[in-house]
Structure formats: C-alpha cells, structure tokens
C-alpha positions in Angstrom: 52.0 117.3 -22.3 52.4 113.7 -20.9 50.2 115.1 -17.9 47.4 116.6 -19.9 47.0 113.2 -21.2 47.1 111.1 -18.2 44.3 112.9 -16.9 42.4 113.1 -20.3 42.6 109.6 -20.6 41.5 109.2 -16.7 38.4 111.6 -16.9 37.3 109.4 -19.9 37.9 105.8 -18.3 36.1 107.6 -15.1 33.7 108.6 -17.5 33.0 105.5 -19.5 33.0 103.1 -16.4 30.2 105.4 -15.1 28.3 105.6 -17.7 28.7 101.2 -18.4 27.5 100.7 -14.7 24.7 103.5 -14.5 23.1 101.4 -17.9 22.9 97.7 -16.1 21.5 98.6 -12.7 18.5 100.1 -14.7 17.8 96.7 -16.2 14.9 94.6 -14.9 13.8 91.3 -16.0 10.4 90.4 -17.1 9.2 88.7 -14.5 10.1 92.6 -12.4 8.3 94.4 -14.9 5.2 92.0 -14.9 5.2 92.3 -10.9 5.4 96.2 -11.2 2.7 96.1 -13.4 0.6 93.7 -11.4 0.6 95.7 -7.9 0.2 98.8 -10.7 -3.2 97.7 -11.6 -4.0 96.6 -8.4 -3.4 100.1 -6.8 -5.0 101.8 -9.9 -8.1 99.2 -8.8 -8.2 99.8 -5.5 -8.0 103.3 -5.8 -11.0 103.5 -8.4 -12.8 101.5 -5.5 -12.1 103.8 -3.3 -13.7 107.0 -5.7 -16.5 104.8 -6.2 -17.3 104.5 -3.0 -17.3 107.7 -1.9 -19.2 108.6 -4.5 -22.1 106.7 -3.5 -22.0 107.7 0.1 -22.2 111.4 -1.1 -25.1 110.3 -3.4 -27.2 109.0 -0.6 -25.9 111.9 1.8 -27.3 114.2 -0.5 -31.1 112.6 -0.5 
C-alpha cells in the first residue's frame, strides 16, 4: 500500500511540474507579440506585392 502511493503521489508531482513549466515558456510579452505581428504584415505585404506583380506581367504577356 505504502508503494502504490509513493508512486501515485510521484506520477502527479511529475505531472503537475510539467504541466506548471509547459504554461510559462508559452508566454510572450507584448513587445514579442507586436514584433510577430509587425514582420506578419510585412510578409503578408510583400507577398501581395509579389501576386501583384505577376499579375501585371501576365497582363501585358497576354497583349
């Protein structure tokens, strides 16, 4: 009985310590989440650019 216990009461220390370290590396500050966004828009900008122009090369390939 004394040895079911020790390791129930390991597998949920284990458990909870996972679970408690897993949760803070997730966390970004603002200033991370206003840089992600920043080289989001950037790339979402550039790529539009991109369509854009190749879009108007096949325009005037066409004529």
């Amino acid at each position: 009985m004394k040895r079911l216990l020790f390791i129930l009461l390991f597998a949920l220390s284990t458990g909870s310590t996972l679970v408690l370290t897993s949760c803070r590396e997730d966390r970004k500050d603002a200033g991370d989440k206003i840089e992600e966004a920043a080289e989001d828009t950037g790339d979402a900008i550039e790529e539009g650019a991109e369509e854009v122009e190749d879009a108007a090369e096949d325009a005037v390939d066409d004529n």
